[in-house]
C-alpha positions as a printed NumPy array, in Angstrom:
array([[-61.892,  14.189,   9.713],
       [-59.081,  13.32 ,  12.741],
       [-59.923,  10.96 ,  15.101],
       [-60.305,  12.486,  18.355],
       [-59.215,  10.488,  21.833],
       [-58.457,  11.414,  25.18 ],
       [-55.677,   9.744,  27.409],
       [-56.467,   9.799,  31.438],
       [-52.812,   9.289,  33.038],
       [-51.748,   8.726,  36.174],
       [-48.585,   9.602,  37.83 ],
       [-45.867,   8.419,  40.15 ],
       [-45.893,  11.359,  43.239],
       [-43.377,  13.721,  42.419],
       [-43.116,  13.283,  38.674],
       [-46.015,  15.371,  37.961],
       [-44.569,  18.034,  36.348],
       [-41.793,  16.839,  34.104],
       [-44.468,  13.87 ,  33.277],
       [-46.907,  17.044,  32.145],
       [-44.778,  18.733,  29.928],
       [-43.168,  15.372,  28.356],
       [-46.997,  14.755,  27.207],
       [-47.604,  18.302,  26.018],
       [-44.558,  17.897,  23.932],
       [-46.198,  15.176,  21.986],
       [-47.3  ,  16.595,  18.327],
       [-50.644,  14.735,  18.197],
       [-51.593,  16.191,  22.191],
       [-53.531,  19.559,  21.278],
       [-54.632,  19.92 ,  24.639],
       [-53.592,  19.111,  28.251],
       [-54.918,  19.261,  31.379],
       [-53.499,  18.746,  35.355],
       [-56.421,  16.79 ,  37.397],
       [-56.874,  16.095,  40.985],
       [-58.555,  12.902,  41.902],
       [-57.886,   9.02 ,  40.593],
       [-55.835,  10.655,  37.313],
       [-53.149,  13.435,  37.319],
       [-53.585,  14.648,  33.598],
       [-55.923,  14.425,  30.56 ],
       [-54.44 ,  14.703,  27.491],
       [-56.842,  15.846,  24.212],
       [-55.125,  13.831,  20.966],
       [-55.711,  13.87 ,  17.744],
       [-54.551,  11.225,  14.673],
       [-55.679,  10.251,  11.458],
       [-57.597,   7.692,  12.77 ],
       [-58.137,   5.681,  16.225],
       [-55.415,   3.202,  15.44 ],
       [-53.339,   6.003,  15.891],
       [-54.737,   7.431,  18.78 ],
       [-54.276,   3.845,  20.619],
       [-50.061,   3.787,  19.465],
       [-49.531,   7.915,  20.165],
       [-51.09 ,   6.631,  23.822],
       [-48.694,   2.969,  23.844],
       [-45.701,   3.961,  22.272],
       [-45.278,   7.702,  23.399],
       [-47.318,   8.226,  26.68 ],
       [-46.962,   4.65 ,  28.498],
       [-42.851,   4.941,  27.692],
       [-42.604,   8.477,  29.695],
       [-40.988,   7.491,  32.959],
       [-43.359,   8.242,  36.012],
       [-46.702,   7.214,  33.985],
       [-48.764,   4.462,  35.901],
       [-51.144,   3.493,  33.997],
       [-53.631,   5.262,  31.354],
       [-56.896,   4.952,  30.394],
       [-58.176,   5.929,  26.686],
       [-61.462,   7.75 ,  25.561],
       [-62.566,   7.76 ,  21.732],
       [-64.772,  10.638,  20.721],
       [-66.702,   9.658,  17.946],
       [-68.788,  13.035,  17.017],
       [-68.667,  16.557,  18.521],
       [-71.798,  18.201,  19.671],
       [-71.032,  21.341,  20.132],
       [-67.287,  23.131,  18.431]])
C-alpha cells in the first residue's frame, strides 16, 4: 500500500498561480487544492512509503520559488474510499 501525506503550502502574494501548477506538475501530487486562510494550497501525495513523502515535500515543493513554508500531514489508514 502507498503512503499517503498531505503538504499545506504557503505562498509569496502574487505567485499563487504559477506556484499551483509547479506542484500539480509533481508525479507523486494526485490531488491539489487552492485554500484561503493561513495556507494557499494542499497538495494530496502519494510515495512508496513516508520517507518519500517527507523528500517529494523537501526536495521538490520547498525548491519551487514563491513557497514559504509547508507543513506535512501523514495519513496512516483511510476510513472511508
Amino acid at each position: 500500500m502507498a503512503a499517503i501525506g498531505f503538504a499545506l503550502i504557503s505562498v509569496s502574494p502574487m505567485h499563487e498561480e504559477r506556484v499551483f501548477k509547479a506542484v500539480a506538475d509533481i508525479p507523486e501530487v494526485v490531488e491539489v487544492y487552492p485554500l484561503f486562510g493561513e495556507y494557499d494550497i494542499i497538495a494530496k501525495l502519494e510515495a512508496d512509503d513516508f520517507d518519500s513523502i517527507g523528500s517529494v515535500v523537501i526536495k521538490k515543493i520547498r525548491a519551487i520559488a514563491g513557497v514559504l513554508d509547508t507543513k506535512t500531514l501523514v495519513g496512516t489508514d483511510s476510513l472511508k474510499g
